[in-house]
N, C-alpha and C positions, 0 to 999 in steps of 0.2 A: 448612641448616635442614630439618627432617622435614617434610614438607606434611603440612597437615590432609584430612579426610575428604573434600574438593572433587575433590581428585587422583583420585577413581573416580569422578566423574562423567562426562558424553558431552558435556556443553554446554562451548561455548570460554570461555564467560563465568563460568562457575565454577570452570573449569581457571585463568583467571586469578589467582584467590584463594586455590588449593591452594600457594599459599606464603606465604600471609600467616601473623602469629604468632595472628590472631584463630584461635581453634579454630571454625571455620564447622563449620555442619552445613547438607545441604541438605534441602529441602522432605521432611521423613521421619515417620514413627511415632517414631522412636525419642526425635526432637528435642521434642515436645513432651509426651512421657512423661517421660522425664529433666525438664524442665524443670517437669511436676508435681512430681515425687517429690523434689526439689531446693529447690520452691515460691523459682523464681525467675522473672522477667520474661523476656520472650522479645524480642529485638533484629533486626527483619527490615529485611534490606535488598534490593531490588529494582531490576535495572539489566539493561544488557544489553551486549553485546560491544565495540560500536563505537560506547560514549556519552562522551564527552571528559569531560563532568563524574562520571561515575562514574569513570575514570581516576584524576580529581583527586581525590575523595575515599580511593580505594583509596590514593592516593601519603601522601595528608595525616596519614590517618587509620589504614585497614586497616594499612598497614605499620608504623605508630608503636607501638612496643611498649610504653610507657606506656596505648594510647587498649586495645591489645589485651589489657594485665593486668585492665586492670578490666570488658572484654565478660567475659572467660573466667573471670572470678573474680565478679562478680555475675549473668549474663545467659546466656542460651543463643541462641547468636548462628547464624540463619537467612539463606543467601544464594539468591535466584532469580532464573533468567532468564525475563525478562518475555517473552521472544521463544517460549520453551519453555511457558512456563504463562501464558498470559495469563488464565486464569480468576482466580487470585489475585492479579496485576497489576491486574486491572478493577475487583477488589472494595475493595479495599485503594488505589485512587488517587481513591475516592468518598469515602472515607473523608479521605484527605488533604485533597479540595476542602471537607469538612465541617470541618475543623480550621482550613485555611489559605486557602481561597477559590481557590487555584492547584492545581495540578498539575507533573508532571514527573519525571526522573529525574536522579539515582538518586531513589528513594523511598526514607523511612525512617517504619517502624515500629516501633513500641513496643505491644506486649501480653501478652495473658496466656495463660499454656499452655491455655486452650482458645479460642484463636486470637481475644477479644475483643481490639479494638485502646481504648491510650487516651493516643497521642500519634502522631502525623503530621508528616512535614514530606518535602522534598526533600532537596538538597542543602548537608549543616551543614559548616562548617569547624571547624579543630578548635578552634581556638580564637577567643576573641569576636570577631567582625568586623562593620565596620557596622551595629553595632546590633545585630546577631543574637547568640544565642547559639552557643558554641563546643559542638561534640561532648562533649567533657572535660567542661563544667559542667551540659550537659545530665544524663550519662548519671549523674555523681556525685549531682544530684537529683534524680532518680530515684532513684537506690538509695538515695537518704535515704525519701524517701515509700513508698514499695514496705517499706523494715523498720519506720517508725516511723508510716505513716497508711493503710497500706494498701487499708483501708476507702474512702478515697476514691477511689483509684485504679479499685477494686472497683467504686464508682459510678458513677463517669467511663466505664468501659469498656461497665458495663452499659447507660447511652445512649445512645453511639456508638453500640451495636449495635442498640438498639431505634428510633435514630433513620433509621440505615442499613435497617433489614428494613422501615420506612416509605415510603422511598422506593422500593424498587427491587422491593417489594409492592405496590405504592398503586395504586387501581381507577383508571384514568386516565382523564379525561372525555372523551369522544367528541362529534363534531361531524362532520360531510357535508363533505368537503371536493370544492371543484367547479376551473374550470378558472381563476379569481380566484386560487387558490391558488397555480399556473405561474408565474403572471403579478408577483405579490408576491413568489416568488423571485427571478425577476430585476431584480427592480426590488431589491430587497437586494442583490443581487452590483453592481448598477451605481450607487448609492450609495455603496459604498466600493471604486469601480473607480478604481486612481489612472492619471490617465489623462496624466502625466508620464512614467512610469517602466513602465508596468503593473502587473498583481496585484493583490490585495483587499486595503487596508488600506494602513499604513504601514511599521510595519516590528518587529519582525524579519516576512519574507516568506519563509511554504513554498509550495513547488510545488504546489498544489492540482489534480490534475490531474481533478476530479470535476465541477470548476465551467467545465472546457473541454469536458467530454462533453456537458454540460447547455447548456452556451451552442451548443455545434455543434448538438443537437436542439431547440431554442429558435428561429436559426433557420431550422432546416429547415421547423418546422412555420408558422413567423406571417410569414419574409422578413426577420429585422427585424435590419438591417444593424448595429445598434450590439453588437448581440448578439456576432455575430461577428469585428468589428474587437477588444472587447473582450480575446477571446479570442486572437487574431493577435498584437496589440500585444503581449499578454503573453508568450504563445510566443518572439516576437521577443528582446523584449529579453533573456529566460531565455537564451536561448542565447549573446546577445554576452554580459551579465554573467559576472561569475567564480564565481556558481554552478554553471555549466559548467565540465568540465575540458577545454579548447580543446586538450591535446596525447593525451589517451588517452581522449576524451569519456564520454559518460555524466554525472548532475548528479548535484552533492552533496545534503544532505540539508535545507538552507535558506541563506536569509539574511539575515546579521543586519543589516541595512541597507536601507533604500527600493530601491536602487538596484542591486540586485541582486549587489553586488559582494562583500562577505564574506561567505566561507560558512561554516558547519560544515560541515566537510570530511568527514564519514563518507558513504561512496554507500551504499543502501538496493535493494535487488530491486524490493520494490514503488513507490519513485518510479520506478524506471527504466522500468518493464514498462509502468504507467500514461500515462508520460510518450510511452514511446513508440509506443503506442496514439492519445495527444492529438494529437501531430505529423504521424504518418500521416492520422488525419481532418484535420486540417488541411489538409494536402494533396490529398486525397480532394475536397474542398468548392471549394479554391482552384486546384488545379493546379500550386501554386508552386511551384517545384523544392526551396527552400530547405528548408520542410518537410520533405520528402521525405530530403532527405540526412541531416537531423538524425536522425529516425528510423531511416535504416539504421546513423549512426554510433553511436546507442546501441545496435542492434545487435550494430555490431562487440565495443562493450566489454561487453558481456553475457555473448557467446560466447567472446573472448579473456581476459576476468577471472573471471567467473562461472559460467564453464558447467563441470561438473564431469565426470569420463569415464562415469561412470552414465549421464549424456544427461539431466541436472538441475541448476538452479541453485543456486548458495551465497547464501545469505541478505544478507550483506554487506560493506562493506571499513570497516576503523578511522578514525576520524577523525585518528589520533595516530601517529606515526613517531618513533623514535628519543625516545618522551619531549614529543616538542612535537605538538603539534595544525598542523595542514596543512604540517608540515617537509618530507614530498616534494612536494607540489606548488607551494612559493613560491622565487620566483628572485629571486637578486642580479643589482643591474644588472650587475657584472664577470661573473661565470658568464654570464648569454647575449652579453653580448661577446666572452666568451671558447669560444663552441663554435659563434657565427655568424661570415661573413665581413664585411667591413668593410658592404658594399653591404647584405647582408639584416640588419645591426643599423639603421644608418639606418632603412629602413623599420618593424622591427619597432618601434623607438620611437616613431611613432608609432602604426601597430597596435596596438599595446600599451598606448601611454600608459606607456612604463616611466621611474622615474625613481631617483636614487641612494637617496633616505630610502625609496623601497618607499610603499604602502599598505597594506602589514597593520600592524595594530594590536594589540601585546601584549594579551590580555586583561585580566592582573593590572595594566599599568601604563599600556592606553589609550595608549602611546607607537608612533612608527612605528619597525620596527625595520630596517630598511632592507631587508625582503624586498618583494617582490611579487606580488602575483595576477595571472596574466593575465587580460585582458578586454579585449574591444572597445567601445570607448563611442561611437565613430558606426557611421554605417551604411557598408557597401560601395561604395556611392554617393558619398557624403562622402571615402571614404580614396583611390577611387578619382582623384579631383581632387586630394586633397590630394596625392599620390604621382605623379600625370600619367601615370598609364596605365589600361589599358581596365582593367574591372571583371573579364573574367576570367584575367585575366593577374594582377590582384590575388589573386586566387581560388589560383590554382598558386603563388603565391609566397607565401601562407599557407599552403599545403599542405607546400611545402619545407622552412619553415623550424619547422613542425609535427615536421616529420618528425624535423630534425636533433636537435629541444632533446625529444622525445617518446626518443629512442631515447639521449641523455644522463640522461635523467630515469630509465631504465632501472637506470642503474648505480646507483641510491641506493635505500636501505633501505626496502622497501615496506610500507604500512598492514599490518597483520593482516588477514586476511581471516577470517571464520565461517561455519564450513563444518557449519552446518547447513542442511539442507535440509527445507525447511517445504512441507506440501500446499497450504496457502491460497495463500504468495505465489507457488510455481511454478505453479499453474492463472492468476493473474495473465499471466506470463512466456508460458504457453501460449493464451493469449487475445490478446495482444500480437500471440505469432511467426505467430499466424493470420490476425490479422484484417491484421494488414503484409504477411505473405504474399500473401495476394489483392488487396490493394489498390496494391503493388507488381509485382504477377506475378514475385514471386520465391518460387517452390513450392518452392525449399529449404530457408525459414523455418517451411512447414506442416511438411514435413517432423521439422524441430527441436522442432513442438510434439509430433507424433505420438511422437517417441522419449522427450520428457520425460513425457509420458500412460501412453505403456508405461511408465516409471518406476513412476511412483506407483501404478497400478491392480496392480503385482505385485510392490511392495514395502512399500508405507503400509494396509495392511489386516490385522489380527490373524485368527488362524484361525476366528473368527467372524463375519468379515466388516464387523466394525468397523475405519471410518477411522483410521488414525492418524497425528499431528499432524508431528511431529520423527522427523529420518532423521539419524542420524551415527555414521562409521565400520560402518557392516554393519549398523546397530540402528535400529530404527523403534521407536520409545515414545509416548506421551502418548495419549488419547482423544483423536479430534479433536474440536474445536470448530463450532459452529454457521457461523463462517464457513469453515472448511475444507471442509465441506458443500456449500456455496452458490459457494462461489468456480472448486471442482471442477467442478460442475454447470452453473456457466457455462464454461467450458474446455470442458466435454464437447459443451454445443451449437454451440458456434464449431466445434469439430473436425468437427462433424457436416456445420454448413454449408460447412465447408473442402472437405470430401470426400466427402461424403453415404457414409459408410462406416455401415452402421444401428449398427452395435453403438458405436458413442459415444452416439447418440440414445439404445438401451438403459438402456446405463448409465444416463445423466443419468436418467434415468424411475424405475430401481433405484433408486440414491441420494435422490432425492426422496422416496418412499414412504418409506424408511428414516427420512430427517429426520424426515418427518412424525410418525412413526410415535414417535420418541427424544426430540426436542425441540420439540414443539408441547405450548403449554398447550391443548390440547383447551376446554377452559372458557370462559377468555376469549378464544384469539384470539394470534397472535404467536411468535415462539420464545424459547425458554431461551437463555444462549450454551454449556452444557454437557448433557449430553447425560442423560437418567432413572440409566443406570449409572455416572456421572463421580463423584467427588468431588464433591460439596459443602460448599463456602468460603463458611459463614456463610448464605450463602444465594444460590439459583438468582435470577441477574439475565436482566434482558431489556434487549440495547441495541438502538438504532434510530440514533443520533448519527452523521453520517458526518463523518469526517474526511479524512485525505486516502485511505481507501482505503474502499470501502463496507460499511457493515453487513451484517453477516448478514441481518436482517430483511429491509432496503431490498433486499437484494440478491434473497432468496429470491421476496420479491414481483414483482421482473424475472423469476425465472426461471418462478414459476408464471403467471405473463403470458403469457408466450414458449410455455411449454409447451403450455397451454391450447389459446392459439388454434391451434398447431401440430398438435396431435393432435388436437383439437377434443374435449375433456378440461372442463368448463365448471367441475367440482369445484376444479379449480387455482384457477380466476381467481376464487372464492368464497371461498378462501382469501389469496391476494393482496389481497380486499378486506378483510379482517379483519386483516390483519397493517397494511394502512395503519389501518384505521379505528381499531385500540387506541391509534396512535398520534397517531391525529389532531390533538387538542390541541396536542400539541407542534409535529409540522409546521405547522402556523400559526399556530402564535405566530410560530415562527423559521424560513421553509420555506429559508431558505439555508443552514441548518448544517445540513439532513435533504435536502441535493443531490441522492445517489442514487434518494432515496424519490420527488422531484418526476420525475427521469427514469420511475418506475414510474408514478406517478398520470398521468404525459403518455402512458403507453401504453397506460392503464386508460380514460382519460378520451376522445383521440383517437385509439386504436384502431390496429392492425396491420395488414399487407398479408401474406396466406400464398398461397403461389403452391404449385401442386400442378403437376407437369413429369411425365409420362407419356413416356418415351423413346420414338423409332419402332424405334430399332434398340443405338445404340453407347452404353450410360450413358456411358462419358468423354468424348464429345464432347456429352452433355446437363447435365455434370460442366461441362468447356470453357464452354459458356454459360451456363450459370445464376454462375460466378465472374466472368464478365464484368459480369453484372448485378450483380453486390455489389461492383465496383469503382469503381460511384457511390455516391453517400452518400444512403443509403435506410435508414435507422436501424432502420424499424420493418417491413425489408421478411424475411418468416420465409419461405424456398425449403423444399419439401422432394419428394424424387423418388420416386416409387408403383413400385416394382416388385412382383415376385412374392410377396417375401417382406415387404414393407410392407401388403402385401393382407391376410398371413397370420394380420396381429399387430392389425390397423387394419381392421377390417371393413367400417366407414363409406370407406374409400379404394376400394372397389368399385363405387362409384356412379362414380366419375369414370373415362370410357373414351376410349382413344384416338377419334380421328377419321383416316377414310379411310387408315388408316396413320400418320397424318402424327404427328411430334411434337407434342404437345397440353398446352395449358394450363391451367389452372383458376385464378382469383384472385381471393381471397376477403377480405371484409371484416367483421368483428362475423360471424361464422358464415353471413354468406349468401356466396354465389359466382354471380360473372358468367358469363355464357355461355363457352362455350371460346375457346380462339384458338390458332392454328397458326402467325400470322407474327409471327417472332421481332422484327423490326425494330418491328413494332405492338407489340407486349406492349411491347416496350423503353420506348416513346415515352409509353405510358400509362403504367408506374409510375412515368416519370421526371416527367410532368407531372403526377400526382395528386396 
């Protein structure tokens, strides 16, 4: 078969399509000029590489050359990756919540060559099922309404869109939000904290790792013990559940069950990078070892699966192998019989809990099919007894048998991987291997971020010095977005606190003006998520929503917080206030699904610790301390080190002089600072107990 026009694209998720009979076209001029000149409907479909249900629709539907005669013979059929454009993913899944009250992918659209939408939905089969309508009867009426009523269609599309430019236009009301507000978040998170199982809610259960930063600064700041067990518990169980992959770790992408155990099997960058961010503060606060190792093992498969030879990560792995969703990772009981010794199957059964019918569950038929997920369903303690040996000899003989069925698993046909490389989630990735790096004292994870930072600073920039979005095979494309901005900008201050190397602080400062400068409605208040020069898709939206990874807004607002008091910069933190305050409303209505934003309002409201370190002689040994000091958990504690050329750039940094020689301190709060201090043991003692 000829591939369609997909087959010259860079994205792996459109490259998937360059063989379907649908004649795709992707996100072009050409597609919706044809599509005027033709005056036919336009059929968009939106998904991304490693979405199991776009899989199934591409199997069901894309490749059915009946569902393809009639795209290609009524329709001008549009494919994108959500991951590559999220600007039209964002616009276009509002739109679906307007039609359908839900959301998801794949998405499907229905509109008109001047991109009004006026049908929505997710994922259609192709033919009628539970109630729904099939792709086939859909798309046939349509093309009855579209030649014989058009006119309505016409009217349809023009409210969607008048009702869409309503919303994501609309002057939002504003309210003072004070420290009540903190407080009513967590009090949300711990309402639907299932305190059987962990995690917020019931089930299906994602990894939220936004609602662990926030419980960890929660409390750091009030003491408040349930805050934190909160957070533990969940940790915990993530890890024994089969959301973890227990033989080449790193988490899958949720789960569809309370209980942590079925996943959708595709791994994600940014759960991994957040996650293991989550687990290192955990560690950070408690000491536990466990934490700890969990973080270095997502490490491991970060760098082992992920890490590309540029010195950047791949965006993700497939949920789907050989045709089936989680086919490498689920075992027959015979297979691990048959590649353990008599003595480590005994134990693994119960470790395991394996048994002959499996607990994976067909999707289509809800039947067990006698594979298995592994997991761990008691604790170390528990199997320790149950097996009659110490705990860490349980330990090595989970490791063993790890190893044995990790390196059998080898031999079978691996997920697809997406080898796109995205700015947002690798400043993620580089905020992770940082902030684990010091909190570890494993400086060859700073390192790992420093090589993916030179990535992108000399590769993701057009010769204008605009950011750009997507890196694949040699080609850097798209304008970045508002959170590639912000996500940057935090990586860049983490690198800075890694290493107090000035030119990351630089940057981040660069970058910031720039944002400001592209995507601030100057007016009201807030950012666009694209950029004054981007496309514009119906219309410039503003999000604020965090989900599992944080908004642009919420985010920008950390970073001009951060910045502010850092440089002592007061412009930022006036802007921080504006960017919460347009959104005010919202955060209080719901201040748990705006998690990031409450992290910003607890920095705004309770305020920073910025330590000013005047070297007496060696910066790397005032390097050496000031990491020591960020390897307790002081969220809101901003180091930064005065040399010559901090002087040069930071005028106000002149006021503060050594003493007697000695290394000297300054530590400051809401813009005043304490007298100096020379003993390192004292300074230690008072940010620890502030």
């Amino acid at each position: 078969m000829n591939p369609n026009r997909l087959i010259y694209e860079k994205s792996p998720y459109l490259r998937q399509h360059a063989y379907n009979p649908v004649n795709w076209y992707p996100w072009c001029k050409d597609a919706f000029e044809i599509a005027q000149k033709e005056n036919k409907p336009i059929f968009l479909s939106i998904g991304y590489s490693t979405c199991h249900w776009c899989h199934v629709m591409e199997k069901e539907s894309f490749e059915d050359e009946e569902i393809a005669e009639i795209l290609n013979r009524f329709f001008i059929s549009i494919k994108v990756d959500r991951e590559e454009r999220p600007d039209i993913d964002s616009i276009y899944m509002k739109v679906c919540y307007l039609f359908q009250n839900r959301g998801g992918w794949p998405l499907t659209i229905l509109m008109t060559a001047d991109k009004k939408p006026f049908y929505a939905d997710t994922y259609i089969p192709k033919d009628d099922l539970y109630g729904k309508f099939g792709l086939k009867k859909l798309l046939l009426r349509i093309v009855d309404l579209w030649e014989n009523n058009s006119n309505k269609i016409r009217e349809v599309s023009e409210g969607i869109t008048e009702s869409l430019k309503k919303i994501v236009s609309k002057s939002n009301e504003k309210i003072a939000l004070s420290e009540s507000t903190i407080h009513k978040a967590y009090e949300g998170l711990r309402i639907v904290f299932d305190k059987d199982y962990g995690g917020f809610g019931k089930s299906p259960k994602f990894p939220l790792p936004l609602n662990f930063l926030f419980l960890h600064r929660y409390f750091y700041r009030y003491k408040n013990m349930t805050a934190l067990d909160m957070s533990l518990q969940t940790l915990k169980k993530m890890r024994l559940g089969g959301i973890y992959d227990h033989l080449g770790f790193g988490f899958h992408r949720y789960s569809t069950d309370r209980e942590w155990i079925l996943p959708h099997f595709e791994k994600m960058l940014y759960d991994n990078a957040l996650l293991m961010l989550s687990y290192a503060e955990a560690f950070q606060i408690t000491k536990d070892e466990f934490f700890k190792t969990v973080a270095e093992e997502i490490a491991t498969y970060l760098l082992r699966d992920m890490y590309s030879s540029e010195g950047a990560f791949y965006s993700a792995e497939d949920a789907d192998s050989e045709g089936k969703e989680g086919e490498f990772y689920l075992w027959t009981y015979d297979e691990i019989e048959q590649t353990l010794t008599e003595e480590e199957f005994n134990a693994v059964k119960i470790i395991y809990s394996l048994s002959k019918e499996g607990n994976f569950y067909e999707e289509a038929t809800k039947q067990k099919n006698g594979k298995n997920i592994i997991h761990i369903e008691k604790s170390l303690e528990v199997l320790s007894e149950d097996l009659n040996i110490e705990k860490e000899e349980l330990i090595n003989t989970i490791e063993s048998i790890r190893y044995k069925l990790f390196n059998k698993r080898q031999s079978r046909v691996k997920p697809a991987r997406d080898e796109k490389i995205l700015t947002d989630w690798n400043s993620l990735g580089i905020v992770a291997f940082c902030k684990t790096g010091i909190i570890f004292e494993k400086y060859e994870y700073i390192d790992i971020a420093e090589k993916c930072m030179s990535f992108l600073l000399n590769n993701m920039f057009d010769n204008s010095g605009k950011l750009l979005h997507r890196f694949v095979e040699g080609e850097a494309s798209v304008f970045g977005y508002l959170e590639d901005y912000a996500y940057l900008i935090w990586a860049l201050i983490e690198l800075y606190f890694a290493t107090f190397k000035n030119e990351y602080l630089l940057k981040a400062l660069e970058l910031t003006d720039f944002t400001i400068e592209h995507f601030m409605d100057k007016e009201n208040g807030a950012f666009y998520h694209t950029a004054d020069y981007a496309e514009i898709v119906i219309e410039r939206i503003k999000e604020i929503y965090d989900g599992v990874v944080p908004s642009g807004n919420s985010l920008m607002a950390y970073n001009f917080l951060r910045l502010s008091r850092l440089i002592q910069k007061r412009e930022y933190e006036q802007l921080a206030n504006k960017i919460i305050y347009f959104f005010s409303k919202d955060i209080e209505k719901i201040p748990a699904s705006y998690i990031f934003s409450i992290i910003s309002l607890d920095l705004l409201i309770n305020g920073s610790m910025e330590l000013i370190a005047i070297p007496n002689a060696s910066k790397e040994d005032e390097i050496k301390f000031l990491r020591s000091l960020q390897r307790e958990f002081v969220p809101n504690l901003l180091p930064m080190i005065k040399d010559s050329f901090m002087e040069s750039i930071f005028d106000w940094t002149k006021l503060f002089e050594k003493i007697e020689g000695n290394s000297t301190y300054y530590l400051c709060k809401n813009f005043t600072c304490q007298s100096p201090m020379i003993d390192r043991v004292k300074l230690m003692d008072f940010i620890l107990n502030s």
